[in-house]
SETIVO-134428 format. One line per field, with one value per residue (C-alpha): residue in one letter; x, y, z. Coordinates in Angstrom, 2 decimals, padded with zeros to 5 digits. Example, Ala and Ser with C-alpha at 12.3 -4.5 7.8 and 13.67 -1.06 7.14 Angstrom:
<atoms>
rest: (A, S)
u: (012.30, 013.67)
v: (-004.50, -001.06)
w: (007.80, 007.14)
</atoms>
This chain:
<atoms>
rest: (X, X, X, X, X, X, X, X, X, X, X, X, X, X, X, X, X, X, X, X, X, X, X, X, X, X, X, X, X, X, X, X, X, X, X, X, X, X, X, X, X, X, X, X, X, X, X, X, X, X, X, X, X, X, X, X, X, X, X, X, X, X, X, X, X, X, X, X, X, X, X, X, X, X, X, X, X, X, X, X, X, X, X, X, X, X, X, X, X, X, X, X, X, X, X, X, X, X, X, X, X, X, X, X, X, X, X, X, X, X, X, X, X, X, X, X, X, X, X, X, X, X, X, X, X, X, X, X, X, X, X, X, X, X, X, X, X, X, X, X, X, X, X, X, X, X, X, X, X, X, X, X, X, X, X, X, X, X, X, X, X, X, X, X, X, X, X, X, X, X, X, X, X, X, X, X, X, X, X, X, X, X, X, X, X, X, X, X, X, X, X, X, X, X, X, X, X, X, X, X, X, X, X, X, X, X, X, X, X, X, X, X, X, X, X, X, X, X, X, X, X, X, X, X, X, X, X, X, X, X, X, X, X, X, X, X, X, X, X, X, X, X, X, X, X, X, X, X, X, X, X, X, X, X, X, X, X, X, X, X, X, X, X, X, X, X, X, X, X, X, X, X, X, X, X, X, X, X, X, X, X, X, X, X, X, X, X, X, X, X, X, X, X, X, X, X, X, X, X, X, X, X, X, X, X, X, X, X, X, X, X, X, X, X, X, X, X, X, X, X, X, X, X, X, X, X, X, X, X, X, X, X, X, X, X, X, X, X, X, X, X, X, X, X, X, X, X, X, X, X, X, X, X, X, X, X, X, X, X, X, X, X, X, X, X, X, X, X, X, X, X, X, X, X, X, X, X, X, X, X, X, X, X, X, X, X, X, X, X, X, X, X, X, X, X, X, X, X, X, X, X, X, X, X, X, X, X, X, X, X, X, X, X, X, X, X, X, X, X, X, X, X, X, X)
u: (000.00, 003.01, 004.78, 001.46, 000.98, 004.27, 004.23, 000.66, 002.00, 005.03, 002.54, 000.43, 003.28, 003.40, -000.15, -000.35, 000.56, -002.86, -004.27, -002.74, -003.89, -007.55, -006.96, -005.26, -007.82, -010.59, -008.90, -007.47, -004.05, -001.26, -001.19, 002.22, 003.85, 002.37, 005.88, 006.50, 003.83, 005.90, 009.43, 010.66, 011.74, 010.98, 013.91, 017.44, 018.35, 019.90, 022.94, 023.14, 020.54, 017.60, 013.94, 011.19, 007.80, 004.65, 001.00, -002.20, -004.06, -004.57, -005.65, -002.16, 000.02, -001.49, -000.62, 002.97, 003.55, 004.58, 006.25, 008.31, 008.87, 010.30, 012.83, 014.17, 014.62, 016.47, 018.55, 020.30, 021.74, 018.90, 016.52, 012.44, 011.08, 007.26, 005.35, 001.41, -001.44, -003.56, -003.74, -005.44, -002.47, 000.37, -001.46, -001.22, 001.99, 003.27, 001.62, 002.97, 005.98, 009.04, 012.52, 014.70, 011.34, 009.85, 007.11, 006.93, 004.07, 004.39, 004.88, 002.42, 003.56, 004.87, 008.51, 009.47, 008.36, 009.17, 013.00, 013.33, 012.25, 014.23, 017.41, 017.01, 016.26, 018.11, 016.16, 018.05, 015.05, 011.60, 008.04, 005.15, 001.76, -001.84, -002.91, -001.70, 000.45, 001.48, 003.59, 006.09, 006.73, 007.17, 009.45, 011.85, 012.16, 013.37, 015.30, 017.43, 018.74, 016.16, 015.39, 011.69, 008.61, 004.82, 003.23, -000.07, -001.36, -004.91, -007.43, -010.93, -011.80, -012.78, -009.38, -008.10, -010.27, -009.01, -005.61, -006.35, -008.35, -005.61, -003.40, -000.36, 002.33, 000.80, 000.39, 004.03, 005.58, 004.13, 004.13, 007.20, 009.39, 008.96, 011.37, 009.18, 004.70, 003.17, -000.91, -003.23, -006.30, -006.45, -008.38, -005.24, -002.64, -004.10, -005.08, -001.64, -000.41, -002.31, -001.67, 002.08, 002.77, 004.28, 003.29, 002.22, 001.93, -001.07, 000.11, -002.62, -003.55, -000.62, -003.10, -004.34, -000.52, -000.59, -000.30, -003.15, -004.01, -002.13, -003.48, -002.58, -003.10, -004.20, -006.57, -008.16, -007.92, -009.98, -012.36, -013.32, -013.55, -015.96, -017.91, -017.72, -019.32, -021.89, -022.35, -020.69, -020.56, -018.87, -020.05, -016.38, -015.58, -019.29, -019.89, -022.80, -026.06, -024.77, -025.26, -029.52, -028.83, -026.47, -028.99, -031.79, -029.35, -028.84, -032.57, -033.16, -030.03, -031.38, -034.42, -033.04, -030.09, -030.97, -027.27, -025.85, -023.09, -022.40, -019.55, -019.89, -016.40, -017.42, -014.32, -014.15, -014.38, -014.81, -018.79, -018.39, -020.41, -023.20, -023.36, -023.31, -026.23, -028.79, -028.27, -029.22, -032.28, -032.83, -032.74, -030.24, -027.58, -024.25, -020.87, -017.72, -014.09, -013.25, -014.89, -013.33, -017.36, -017.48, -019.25, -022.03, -024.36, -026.96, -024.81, -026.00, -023.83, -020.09, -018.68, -015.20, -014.55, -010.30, -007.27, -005.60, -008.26, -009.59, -007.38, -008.95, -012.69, -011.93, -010.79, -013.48, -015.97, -017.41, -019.20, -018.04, -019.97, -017.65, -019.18, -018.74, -020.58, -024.44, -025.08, -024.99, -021.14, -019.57, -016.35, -016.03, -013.45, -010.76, -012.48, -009.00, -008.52, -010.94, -011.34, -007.48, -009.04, -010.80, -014.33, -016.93, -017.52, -020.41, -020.81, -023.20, -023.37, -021.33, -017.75, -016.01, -012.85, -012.17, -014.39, -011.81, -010.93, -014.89, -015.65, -012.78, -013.96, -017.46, -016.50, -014.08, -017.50, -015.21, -017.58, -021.34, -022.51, -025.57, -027.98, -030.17, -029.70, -033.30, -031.60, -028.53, -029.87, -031.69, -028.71, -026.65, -028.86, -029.15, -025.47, -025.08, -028.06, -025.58, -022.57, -021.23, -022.42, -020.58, -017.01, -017.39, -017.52, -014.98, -012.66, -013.15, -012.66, -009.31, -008.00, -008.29, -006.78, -003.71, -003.02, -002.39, 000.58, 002.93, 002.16, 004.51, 007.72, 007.23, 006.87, 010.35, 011.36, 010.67, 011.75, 015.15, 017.35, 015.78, 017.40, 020.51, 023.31, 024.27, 027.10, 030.50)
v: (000.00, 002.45, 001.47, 002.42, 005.27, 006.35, 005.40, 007.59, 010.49, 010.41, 010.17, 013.04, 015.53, 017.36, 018.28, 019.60, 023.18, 023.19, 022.45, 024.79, 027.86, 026.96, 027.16, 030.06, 031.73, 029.90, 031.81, 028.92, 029.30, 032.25, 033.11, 034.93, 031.52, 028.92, 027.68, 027.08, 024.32, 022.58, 022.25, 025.84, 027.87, 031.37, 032.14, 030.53, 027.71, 029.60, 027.58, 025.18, 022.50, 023.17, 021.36, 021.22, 021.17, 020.34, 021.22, 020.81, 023.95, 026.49, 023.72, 022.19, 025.19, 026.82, 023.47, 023.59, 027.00, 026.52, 023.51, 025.81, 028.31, 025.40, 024.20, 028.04, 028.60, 025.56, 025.78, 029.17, 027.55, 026.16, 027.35, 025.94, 025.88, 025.53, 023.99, 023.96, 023.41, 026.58, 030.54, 030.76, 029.29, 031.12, 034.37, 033.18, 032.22, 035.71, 037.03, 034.73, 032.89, 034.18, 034.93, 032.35, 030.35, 031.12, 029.42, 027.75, 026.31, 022.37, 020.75, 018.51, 015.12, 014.03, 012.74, 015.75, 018.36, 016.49, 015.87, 019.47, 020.20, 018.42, 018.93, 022.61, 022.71, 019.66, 019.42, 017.50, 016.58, 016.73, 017.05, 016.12, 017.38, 015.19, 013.27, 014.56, 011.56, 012.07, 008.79, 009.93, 012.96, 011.03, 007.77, 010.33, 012.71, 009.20, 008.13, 011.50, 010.36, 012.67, 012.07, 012.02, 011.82, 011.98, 014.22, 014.73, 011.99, 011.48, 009.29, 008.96, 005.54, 005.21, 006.18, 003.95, 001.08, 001.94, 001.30, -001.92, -002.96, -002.10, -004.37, -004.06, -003.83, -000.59, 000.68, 000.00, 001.60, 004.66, 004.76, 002.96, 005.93, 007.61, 007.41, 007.99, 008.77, 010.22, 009.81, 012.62, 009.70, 006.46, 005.44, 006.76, 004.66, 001.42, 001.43, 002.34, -000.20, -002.87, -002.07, -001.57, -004.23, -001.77, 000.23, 003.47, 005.76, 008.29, 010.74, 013.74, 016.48, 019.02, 021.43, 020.93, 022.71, 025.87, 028.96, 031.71, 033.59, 036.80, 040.05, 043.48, 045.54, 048.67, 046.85, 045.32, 048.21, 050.25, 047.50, 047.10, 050.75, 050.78, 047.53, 048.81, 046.64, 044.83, 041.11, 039.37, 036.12, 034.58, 031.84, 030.59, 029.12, 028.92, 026.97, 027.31, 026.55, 026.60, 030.72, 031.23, 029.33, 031.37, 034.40, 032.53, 032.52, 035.70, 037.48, 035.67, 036.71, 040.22, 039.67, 038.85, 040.99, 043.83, 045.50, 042.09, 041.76, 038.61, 038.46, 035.80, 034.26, 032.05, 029.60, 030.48, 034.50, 034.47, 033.85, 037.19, 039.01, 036.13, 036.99, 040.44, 040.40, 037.87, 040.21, 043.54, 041.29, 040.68, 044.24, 043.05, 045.41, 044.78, 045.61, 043.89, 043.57, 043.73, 047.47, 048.59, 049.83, 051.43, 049.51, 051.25, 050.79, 049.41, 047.00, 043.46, 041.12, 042.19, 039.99, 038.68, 038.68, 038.28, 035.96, 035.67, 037.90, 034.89, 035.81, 039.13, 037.98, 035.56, 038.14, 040.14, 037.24, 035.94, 033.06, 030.90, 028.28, 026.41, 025.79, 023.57, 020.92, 021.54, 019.44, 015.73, 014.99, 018.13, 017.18, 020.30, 022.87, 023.18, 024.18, 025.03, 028.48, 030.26, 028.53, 029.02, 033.17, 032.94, 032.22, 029.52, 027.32, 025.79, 023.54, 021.54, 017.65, 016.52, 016.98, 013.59, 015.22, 016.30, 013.88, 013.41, 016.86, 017.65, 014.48, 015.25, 018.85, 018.06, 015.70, 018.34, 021.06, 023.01, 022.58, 022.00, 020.44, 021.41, 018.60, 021.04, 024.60, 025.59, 026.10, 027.77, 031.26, 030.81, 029.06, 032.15, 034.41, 032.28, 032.63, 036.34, 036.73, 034.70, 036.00, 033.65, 031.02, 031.73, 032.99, 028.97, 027.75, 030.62, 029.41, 025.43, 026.04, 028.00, 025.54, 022.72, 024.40, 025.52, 022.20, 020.36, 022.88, 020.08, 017.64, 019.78, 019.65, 015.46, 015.94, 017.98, 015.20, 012.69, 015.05, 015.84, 012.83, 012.61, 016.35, 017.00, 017.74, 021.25, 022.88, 024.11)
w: (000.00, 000.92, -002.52, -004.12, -002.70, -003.55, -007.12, -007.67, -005.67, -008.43, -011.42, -009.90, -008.78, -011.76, -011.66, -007.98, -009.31, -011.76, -007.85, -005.75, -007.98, -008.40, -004.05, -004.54, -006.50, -003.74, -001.17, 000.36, -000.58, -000.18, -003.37, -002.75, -000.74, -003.44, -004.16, -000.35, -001.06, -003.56, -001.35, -002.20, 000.67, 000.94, 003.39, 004.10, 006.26, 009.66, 010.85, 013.65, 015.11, 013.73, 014.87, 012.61, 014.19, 012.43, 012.85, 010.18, 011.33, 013.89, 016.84, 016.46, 016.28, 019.38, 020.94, 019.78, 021.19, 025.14, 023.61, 020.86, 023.94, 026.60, 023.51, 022.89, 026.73, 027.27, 023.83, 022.90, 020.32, 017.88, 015.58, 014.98, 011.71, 012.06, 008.96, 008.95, 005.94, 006.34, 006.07, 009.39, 011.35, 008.86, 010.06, 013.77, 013.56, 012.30, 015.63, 017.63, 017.00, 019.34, 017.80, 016.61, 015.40, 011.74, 009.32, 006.12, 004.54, 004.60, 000.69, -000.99, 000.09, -003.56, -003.50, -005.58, -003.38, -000.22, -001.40, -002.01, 001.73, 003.06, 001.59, 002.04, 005.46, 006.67, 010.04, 013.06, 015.12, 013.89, 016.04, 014.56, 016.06, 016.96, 013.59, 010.35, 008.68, 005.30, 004.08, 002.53, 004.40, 007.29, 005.05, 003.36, 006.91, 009.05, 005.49, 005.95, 009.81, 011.15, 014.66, 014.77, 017.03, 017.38, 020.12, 021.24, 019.24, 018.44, 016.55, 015.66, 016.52, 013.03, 012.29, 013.71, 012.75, 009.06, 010.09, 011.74, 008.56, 006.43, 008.73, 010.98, 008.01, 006.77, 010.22, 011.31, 008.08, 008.92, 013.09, 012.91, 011.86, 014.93, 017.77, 020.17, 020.45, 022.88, 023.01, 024.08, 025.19, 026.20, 022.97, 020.26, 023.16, 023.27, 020.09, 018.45, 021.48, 019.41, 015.95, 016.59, 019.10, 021.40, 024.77, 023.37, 026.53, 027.62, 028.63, 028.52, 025.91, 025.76, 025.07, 028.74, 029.47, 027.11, 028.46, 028.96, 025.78, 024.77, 024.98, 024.16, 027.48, 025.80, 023.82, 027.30, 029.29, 026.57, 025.56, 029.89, 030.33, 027.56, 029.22, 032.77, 035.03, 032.50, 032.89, 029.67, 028.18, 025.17, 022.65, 021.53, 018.63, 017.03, 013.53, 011.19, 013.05, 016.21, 016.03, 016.23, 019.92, 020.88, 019.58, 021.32, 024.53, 025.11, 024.34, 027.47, 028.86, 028.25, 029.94, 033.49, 032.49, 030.37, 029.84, 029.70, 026.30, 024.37, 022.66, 019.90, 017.98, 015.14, 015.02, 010.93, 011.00, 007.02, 008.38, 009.92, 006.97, 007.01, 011.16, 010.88, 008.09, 010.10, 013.35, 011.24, 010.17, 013.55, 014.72, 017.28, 018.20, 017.37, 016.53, 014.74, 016.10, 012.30, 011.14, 014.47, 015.53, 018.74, 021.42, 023.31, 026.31, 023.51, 021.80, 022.47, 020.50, 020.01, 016.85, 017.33, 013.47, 013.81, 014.39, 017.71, 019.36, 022.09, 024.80, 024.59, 024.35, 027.30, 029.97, 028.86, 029.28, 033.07, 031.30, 028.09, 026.14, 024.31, 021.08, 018.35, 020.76, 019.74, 016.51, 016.59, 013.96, 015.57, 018.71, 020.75, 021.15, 024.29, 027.46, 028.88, 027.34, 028.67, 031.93, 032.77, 031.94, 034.91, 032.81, 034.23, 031.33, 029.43, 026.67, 024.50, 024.31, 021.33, 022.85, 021.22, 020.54, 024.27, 026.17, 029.11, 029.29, 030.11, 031.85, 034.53, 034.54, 035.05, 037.76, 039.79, 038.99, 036.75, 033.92, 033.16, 029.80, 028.35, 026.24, 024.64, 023.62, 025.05, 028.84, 027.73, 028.00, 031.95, 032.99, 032.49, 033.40, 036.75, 037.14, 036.40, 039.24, 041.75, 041.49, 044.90, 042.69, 039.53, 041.71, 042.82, 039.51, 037.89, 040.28, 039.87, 036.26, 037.34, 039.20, 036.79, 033.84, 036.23, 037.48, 034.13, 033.84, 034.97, 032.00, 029.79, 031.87, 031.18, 027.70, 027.32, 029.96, 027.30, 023.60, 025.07, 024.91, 020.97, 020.02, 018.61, 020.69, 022.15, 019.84, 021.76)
</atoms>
């Protein structure tokens, strides 16, 4: 199956560039990075070690960061190049990335483009991030003496049901490149245990250990002397459908709670327009982070339309519900961020992709998970109109996101002996 898929990745190389442009031209490209996509680099290699880490989107690359962070405290003397699939987490990136760390857009995985990578950047030690496994980007990395290893990892357990049906060979041609994996769940260890033959260890979600969102204190200062004391929740990381319950929500919210403000964050802010249009048609109040609109007593609904702008709607926020979670086929979205913001924390029933996350939080009271979007609205209008009862569960959520800070000091524990020796 790996020789296969080898041999038609060959064949269809030369055609990826037709590809890329009709993304380009969908928006779903950087049209001014395409070749990036094809093994060209856009910058040169800096000397020294260098570690390559990898991420598919935004999720993953947030995840890498405290991870990217520990590795550049502890060595002055190497350089991270961070590869990832999307615009969204490029744009992040350039926000975020600290010096001596930089990003590239990872190739196509046909030999050509992979080959060309790699013997441009020449990476000593490479991370790879959660689920995205692209064969021969992973064969030709290990064929090159690169050190490699697979953190955070996770799989549907249809995902890994394909694997299994595809049978162990397949399974350990891929895995088996990796020097070392490190699960997220107990469903991804014991099932690449099984397929592999070896003890895969749990050992939690790194994104339970990331650091609180950024913020930009002038930014927070102004946007909390314009709020004042009004009681404000967010709906985080909202997809299409999920938004008329969150609109539902808060007109109840408004009538315990008349001056109350939700900020809503769709988790793809290109919907921003769509949002912005149904609200006018509602004749419900509201403003965009985008068109910089000045928020006022009567603004109900404040639209967090931009990248890298959640650290700011958290500390903003008392109460979050953490969407993505409402329609039967979605997983949820981390419950971490804004509860290590000091925010008590909500979210619907469909939660697959961080079901221990929310069943330990649930059973510590640091979370409460709502079946049906009819409640959401008197349940935080109940809290806002006990505010003993929602410091309790603002701090519970607190506490739990600050102690799974420790789970990242035994991940470097682990990563270190794999990475390339200090220079002299």
């Amino acid at each position: 199956m790996i020789k296969t898929y080898g041999a038609a990745t060959r064949l269809l190389g030369p055609l990826t560039p037709f590809w890329i442009r009709h993304r380009a031209k969908a928006g779903k490209e950087d049209p001014e990075r395409m070749e990036e996509r094809h093994g060209t680099a856009s910058r040169e290699r800096p000397n020294g070690p260098l570690i390559w880490c990898h991420g598919a989107s935004v999720g993953e690359c947030t995840m890498l960061l405290p991870l990217i962070d520990r590795i550049l405290k502890e060595r002055k003397d190497v350089h991270i190049l961070v590869t990832s699939g999307t615009l969204t987490s490029a744009l992040l990136l350039a926000e975020r990335l600290p010096e001596r760390a930089f990003h590239q857009y990872v190739p196509l995985d046909y030999p050509k483009a992979v080959d060309k990578f790699l013997d441009h950047w020449k990476p000593d030690f490479a991370l790879w991030a959660e689920s995205e496994i692209w064969p021969n980007l992973i064969r030709l990395t290990k064929q090159s003496g690169c050190k490699m290893a697979l953190i955070n990892a996770r799989m549907s357990e249809k995902s890994l049901q394909g694997w299994q049906k595809r049978g162990g060979k397949a399974a350990k041609a891929i895995f088996g490149h990796f020097d070392d994996i490190l699960a997220a769940d107990d469903r991804t260890a014991n099932g690449l245990s099984w397929i592999l033959g070896r003890d895969i260890e749990r050992v939690g979600n790194l994104k339970d250990a990331a650091p609180a969102l950024p913020v930009r204190a002038d930014e927070l200062g102004f946007f909390k002397k314009c709020l004042g004391d009004r009681p404000v929740w967010c709906a985080a990381s909202t997809h299409k459908g999920e938004d008329e319950f969150m609109f539902a929500a808060h007109k109840k919210v408004l009538e315990k709670h008349p001056d109350a403000l939700l900020i809503l964050a769709p988790r793809h802010p290109e919907r921003s327009a769509k949002l912005s249009e149904a609200l006018s048609l509602a004749k419900i109040p509201h403003v965009s982070r985008t068109l910089n609109d000045p928020l006022t007593p009567k603004t109900a609904i404040f639209l967090i339309d931009t990248i890298g702008d959640m650290g700011l709607a958290y500390r903003l926020s008392d109460i979050t519900f953490v969407a993505g979670s409402m329609i039967d086929g979605m997983a949820g979205h981390n419950p971490l961020e804004p509860a290590r913001l000091g925010n008590a924390v909500l979210t619907g029933p469909f939660v697959s992709s961080f079901a221990e996350t929310y069943m330990e939080m649930i059973s510590f009271n640091a979370a409460q998970r709502i079946l049906s979007p009819e409640p959401i609205g008197d349940m935080i209008a109940e809290m806002f109109s006990n505010p003993e009862n929602l410091s309790h569960f603002q701090k519970r959520a607190q506490d739990y996101a600050n102690s799974r800070n420790a789970l990242l000091d035994y991940v470097w524990d682990r990563l270190e002996p794999l990475m390339p020796e200090p220079m002299a």
